[in-house]
C-alpha positions as CSV (number, residue, x, y, z in Angstrom):
1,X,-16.1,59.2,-55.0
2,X,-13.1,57.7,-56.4
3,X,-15.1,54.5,-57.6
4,X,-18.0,56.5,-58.8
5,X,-15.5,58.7,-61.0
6,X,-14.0,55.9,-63.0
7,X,-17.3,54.4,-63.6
8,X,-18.8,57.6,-65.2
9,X,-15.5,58.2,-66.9
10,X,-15.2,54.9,-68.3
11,X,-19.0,55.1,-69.7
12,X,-18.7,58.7,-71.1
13,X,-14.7,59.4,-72.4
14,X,-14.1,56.8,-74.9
15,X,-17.1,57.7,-76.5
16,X,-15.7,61.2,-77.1
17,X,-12.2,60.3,-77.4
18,X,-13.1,57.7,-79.7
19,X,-16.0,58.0,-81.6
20,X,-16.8,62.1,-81.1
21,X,-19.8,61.9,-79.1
22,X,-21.2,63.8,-76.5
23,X,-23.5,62.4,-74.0
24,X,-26.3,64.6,-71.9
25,X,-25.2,63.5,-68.6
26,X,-27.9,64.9,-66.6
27,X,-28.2,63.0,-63.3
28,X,-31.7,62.2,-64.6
29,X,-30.6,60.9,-68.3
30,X,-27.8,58.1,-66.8
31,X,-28.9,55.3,-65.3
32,X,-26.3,53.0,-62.9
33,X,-26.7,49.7,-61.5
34,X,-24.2,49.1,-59.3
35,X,-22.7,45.8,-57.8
36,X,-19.6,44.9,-56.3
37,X,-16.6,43.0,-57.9
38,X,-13.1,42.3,-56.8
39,X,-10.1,44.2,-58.3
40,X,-6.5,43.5,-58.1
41,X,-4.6,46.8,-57.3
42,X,-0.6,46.2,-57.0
43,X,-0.4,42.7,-56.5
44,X,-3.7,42.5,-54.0
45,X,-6.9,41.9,-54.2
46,X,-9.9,44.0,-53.0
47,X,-13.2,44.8,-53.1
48,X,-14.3,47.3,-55.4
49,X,-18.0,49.0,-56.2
50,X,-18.4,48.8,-60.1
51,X,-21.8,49.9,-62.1
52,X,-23.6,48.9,-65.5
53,X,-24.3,52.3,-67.1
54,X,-27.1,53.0,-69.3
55,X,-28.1,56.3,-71.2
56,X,-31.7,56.7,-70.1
57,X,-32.4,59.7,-72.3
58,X,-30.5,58.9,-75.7
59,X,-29.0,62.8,-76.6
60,X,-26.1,62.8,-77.9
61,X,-23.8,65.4,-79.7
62,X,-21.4,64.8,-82.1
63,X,-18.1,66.8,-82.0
64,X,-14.2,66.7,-82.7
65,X,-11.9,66.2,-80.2
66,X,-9.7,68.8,-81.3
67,X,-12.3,71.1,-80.8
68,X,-12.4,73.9,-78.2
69,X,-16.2,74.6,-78.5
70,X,-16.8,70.6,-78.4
71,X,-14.3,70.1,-75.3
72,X,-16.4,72.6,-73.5
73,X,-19.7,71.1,-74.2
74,X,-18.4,68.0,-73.0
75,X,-16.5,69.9,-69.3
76,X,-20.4,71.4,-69.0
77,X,-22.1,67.7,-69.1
78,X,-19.1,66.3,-66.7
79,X,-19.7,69.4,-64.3
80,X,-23.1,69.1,-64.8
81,X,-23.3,65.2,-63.6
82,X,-20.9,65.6,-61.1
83,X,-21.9,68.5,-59.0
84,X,-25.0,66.8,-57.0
85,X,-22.8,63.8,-56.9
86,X,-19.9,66.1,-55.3
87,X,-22.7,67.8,-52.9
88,X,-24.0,64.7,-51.6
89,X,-21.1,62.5,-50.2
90,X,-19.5,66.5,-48.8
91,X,-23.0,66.6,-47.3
92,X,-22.5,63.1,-45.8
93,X,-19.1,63.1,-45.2
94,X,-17.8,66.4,-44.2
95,X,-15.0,66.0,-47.1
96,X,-14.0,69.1,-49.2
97,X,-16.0,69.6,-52.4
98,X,-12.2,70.6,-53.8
99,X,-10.9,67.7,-53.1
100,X,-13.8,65.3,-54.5
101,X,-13.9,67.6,-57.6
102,X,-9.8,66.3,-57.8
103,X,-10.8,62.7,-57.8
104,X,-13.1,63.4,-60.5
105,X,-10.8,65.2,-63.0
106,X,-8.3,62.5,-62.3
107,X,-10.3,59.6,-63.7
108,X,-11.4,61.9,-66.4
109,X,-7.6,62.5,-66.9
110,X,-7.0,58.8,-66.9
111,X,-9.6,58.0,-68.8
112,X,-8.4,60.5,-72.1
113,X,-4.7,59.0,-72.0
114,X,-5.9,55.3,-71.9
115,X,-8.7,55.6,-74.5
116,X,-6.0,58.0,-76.6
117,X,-3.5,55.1,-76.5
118,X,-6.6,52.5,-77.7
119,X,-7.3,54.8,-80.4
120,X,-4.4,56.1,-81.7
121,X,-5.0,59.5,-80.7
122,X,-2.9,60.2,-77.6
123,X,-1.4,63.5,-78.1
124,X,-4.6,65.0,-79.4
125,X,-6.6,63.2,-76.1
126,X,-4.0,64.5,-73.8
127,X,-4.3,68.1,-75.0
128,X,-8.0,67.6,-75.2
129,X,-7.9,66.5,-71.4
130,X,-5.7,69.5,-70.2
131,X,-8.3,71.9,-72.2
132,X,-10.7,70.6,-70.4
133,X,-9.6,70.4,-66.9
134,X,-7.4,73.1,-66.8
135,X,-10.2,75.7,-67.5
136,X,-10.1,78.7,-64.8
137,X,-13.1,78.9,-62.6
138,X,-14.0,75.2,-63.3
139,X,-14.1,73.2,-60.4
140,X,-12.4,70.2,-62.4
141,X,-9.4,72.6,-62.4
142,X,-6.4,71.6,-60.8
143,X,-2.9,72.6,-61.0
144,X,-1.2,69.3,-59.9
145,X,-3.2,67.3,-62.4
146,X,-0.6,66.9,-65.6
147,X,0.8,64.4,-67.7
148,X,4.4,63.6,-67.9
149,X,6.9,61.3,-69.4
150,X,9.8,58.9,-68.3
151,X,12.4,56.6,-70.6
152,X,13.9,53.9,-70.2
153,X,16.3,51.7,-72.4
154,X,14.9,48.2,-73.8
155,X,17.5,45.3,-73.9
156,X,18.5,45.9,-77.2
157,X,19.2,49.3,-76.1
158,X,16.1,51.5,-77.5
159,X,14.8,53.8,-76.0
160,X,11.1,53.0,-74.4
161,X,9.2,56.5,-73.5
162,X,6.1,56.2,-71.5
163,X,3.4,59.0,-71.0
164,X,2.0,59.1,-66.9
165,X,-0.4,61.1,-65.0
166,X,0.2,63.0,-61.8
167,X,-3.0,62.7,-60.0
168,X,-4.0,66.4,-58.3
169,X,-5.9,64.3,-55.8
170,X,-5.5,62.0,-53.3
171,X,-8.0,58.7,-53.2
172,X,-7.0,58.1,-49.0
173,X,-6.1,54.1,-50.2
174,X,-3.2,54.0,-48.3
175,X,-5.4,54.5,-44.8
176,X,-7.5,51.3,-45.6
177,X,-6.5,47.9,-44.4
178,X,-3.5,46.8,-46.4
179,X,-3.4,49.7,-48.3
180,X,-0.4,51.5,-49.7
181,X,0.6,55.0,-51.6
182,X,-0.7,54.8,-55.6
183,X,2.2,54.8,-58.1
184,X,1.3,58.7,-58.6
185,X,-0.1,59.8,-56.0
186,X,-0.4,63.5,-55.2
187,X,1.5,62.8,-51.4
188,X,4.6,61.1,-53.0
189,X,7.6,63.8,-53.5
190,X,8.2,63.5,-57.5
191,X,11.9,62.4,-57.4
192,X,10.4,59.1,-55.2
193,X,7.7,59.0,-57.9
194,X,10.2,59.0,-60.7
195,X,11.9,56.3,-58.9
196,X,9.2,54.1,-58.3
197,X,8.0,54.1,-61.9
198,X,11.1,53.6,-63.5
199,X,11.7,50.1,-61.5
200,X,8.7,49.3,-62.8
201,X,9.1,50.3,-66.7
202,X,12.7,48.7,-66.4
203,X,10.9,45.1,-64.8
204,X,8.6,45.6,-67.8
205,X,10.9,45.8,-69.9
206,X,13.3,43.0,-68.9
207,X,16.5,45.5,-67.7
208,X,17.9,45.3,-64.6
């Protein structure tokens, strides 16, 4: 769930985030073939399922980002796609629908801040994201799921703010071979969270 979520994310948000379009993401209009690659993920390498996308049925809408009516159209097309997705692997699995729905909104999450830094529209990305996750009654709600920001001073003594997200789910990495706790995950108290990121904006950055 957690690989299928970035993959659909990272075909469908920069588009809107970047360009104002809106995809019909009926399961039947997206085509994926998938294969496998390997990705490294702090400092190891694994194996990861990736997809090539294609938009079998070429409807799109064009909206604004800062648009309540177009961030809606967009939540219905991401619910839309994701709900047989979400049935299937509970159906196989016996895992919660809520908590695959929160692996879902988190690479959608993700996927707003990144594409909002690459375009030079973070604040309006991150608003649009919370509008459109944070809506009651959708299952893409969550009320762990939020961005949040930490500083740090640079060697010349400026300060160096950077903008994370606080997953509301929890992708189970750490119980594979090898695996450990994501920078942000859901299970980490927020002080140890803090704690952890800051070592590694300071390291970025050069500071002790």
């Amino acid at each position: 769930m957690n690989d299928y979520s970035y993959i659909l994310a990272a075909a469908t948000v920069p588009m809107f985030t970047g360009f104002g379009l809106i995809p019909d993401l009926s399961p039947t209009s997206v085509g994926l073939c998938f294969y496998t690659t390997e990705k490294l993920h702090e400092g190891k390498i694994y194996r990861a399922r990736r997809a090539h996308v294609q938009f079998v049925e070429s409807l799109f809408w064009y909206g604004q980002l800062d648009n309540d009516i177009d961030g809606e159209r967009f939540r219905n097309e991401l619910e839309k796609h994701f709900r047989p997705v979400v049935e299937q692997i509970h159906t196989n699995t016996g895992l919660s629908r809520a908590a695959l729905w929160r692996l879902a909104g988190d690479a959608i999450a993700y996927l707003f801040l990144e594409t909002g830094r690459r375009f030079d529209t973070a604040e309006t990305a991150k608003a649009a994201a919370m509008r459109i996750l944070k809506v009651p009654g959708s299952p893409l709600a969550n009320r762990e799921l939020h961005y949040f920001e930490l500083a740090e001073f640079d060697q010349h003594q400026q300060e160096v703010r950077e903008t994370f997200l606080q997953r509301g789910g929890c992708c189970r990495f750490y119980q594979v071979e090898d695996g450990t706790y994501c920078s942000t995950c859901v299970l980490k108290t927020p002080a140890d969270r803090d704690d952890e990121l800051r070592r590694a904006l300071r390291d970025q950055l050069g500071v002790s």
